[in-house]
MISE-793395 format. One line per field, with one value per residue (C-alpha): residue number from 1; residue in three letters; x, y, z. Coordinates in steps of 0.2 Angstrom, whole numbers. Example, Ala and Ser with C-alpha at 12.3 -4.5 7.8 and 13.67 -1.06 7.14 Angstrom:
<atoms>
resi = 1  2
resn = ALA  SER
c1 = 62  68
c2 = -22  -5
c3 = 39  36
</atoms>
This chain:
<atoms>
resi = 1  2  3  4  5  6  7  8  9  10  11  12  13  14  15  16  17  18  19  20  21  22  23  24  25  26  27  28  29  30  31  32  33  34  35  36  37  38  39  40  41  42  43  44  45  46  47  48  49  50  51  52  53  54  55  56  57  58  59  60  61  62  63  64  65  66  67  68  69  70  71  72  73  74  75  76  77  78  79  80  81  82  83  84  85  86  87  88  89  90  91  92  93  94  95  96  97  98  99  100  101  102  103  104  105  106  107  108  109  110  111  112  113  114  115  116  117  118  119  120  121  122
resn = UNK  UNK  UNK  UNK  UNK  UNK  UNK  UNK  UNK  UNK  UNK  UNK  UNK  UNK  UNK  UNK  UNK  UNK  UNK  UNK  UNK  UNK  UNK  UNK  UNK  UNK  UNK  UNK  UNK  UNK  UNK  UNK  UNK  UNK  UNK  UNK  UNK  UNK  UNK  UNK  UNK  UNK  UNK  UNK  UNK  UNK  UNK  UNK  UNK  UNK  UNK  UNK  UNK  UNK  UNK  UNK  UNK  UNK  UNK  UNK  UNK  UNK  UNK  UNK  UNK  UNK  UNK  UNK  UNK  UNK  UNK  UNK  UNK  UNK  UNK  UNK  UNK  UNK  UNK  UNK  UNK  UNK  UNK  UNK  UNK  UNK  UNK  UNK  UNK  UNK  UNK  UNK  UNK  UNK  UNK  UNK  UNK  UNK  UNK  UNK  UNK  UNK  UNK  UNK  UNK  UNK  UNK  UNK  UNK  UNK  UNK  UNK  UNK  UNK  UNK  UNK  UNK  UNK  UNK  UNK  UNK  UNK
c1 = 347  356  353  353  341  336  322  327  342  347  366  372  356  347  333  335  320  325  326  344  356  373  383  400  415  434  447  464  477  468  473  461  451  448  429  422  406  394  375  365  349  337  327  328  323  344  357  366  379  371  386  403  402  419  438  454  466  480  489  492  497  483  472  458  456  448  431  431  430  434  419  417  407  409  403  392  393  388  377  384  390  373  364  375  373  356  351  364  376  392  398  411  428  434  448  452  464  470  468  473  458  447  447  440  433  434  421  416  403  390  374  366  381  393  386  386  404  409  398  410  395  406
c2 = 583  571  572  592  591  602  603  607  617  625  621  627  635  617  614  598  592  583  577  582  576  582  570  572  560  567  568  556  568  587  587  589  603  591  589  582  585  578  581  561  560  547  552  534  525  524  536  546  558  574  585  586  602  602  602  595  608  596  593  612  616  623  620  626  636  626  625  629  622  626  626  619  633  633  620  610  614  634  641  631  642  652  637  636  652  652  638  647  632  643  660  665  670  682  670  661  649  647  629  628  641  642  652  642  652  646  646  644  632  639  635  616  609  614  607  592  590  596  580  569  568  560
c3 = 304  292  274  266  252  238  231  214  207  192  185  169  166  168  182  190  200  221  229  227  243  247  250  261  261  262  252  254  247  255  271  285  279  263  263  249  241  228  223  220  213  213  198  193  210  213  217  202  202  199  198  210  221  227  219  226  222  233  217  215  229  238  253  258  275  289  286  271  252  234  223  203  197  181  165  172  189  184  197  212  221  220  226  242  246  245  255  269  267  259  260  247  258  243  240  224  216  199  190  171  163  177  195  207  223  240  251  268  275  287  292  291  280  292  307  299  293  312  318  305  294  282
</atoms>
């Protein structure tokens, strides 16, 4: 196992046709619980950033637990969290953090995606 793939899913109330990969990479200012993650498409025949999954909440102040991330689930990234829980690749932890308008949940990985950012997947 090394790509996660979706076949399709459905953010801000659009359905977007896969194959969808997650994509992992790290980010430089969130410490070492800051995992990074993107959706790409290839609709096209080349890779397109679909929608970023996770937030770097670093310049607030807040980090997330270890093993966990902080989830955009909301504008264009509504139904995020959904998705990841579904597939058995997130499980909300019930903790949230507060940026400008929005409350952005935590959540922690499991399943698949987790394995994968253990192995250094990134």
């Amino acid at each position: 196992m090394d790509k996660l793939i979706f076949d399709s899913i459905q953010l801000a109330g659009i359905t977007y046709n896969g194959p969808i990969e997650v994509q992992l990479s790290q980010y430089l200012d969130g410490g070492p619980n800051g995992v990074a993650i993107v959706l790409v498409t290839y609709e096209e025949g080349y890779p397109d950033l679909l929608s970023k999954v996770t937030l770097n909440m670093a310049g607030v102040g807040s980090f997330p637990a270890e093993g966990c991330v902080f989830v955009k689930d909301y504008s264009e990234g509504a139904g995020t969290v959904k998705a990841f829980v579904d597939k058995g690749w997130m499980k909300p932890t019930g903790r949230t953090v507060k940026s400008g308008w929005v409350t952005v949940p935590e959540l922690k990985l499991t399943g698949e995606l987790a394995e994968l950012v253990k192995a250094g997947a990134r």
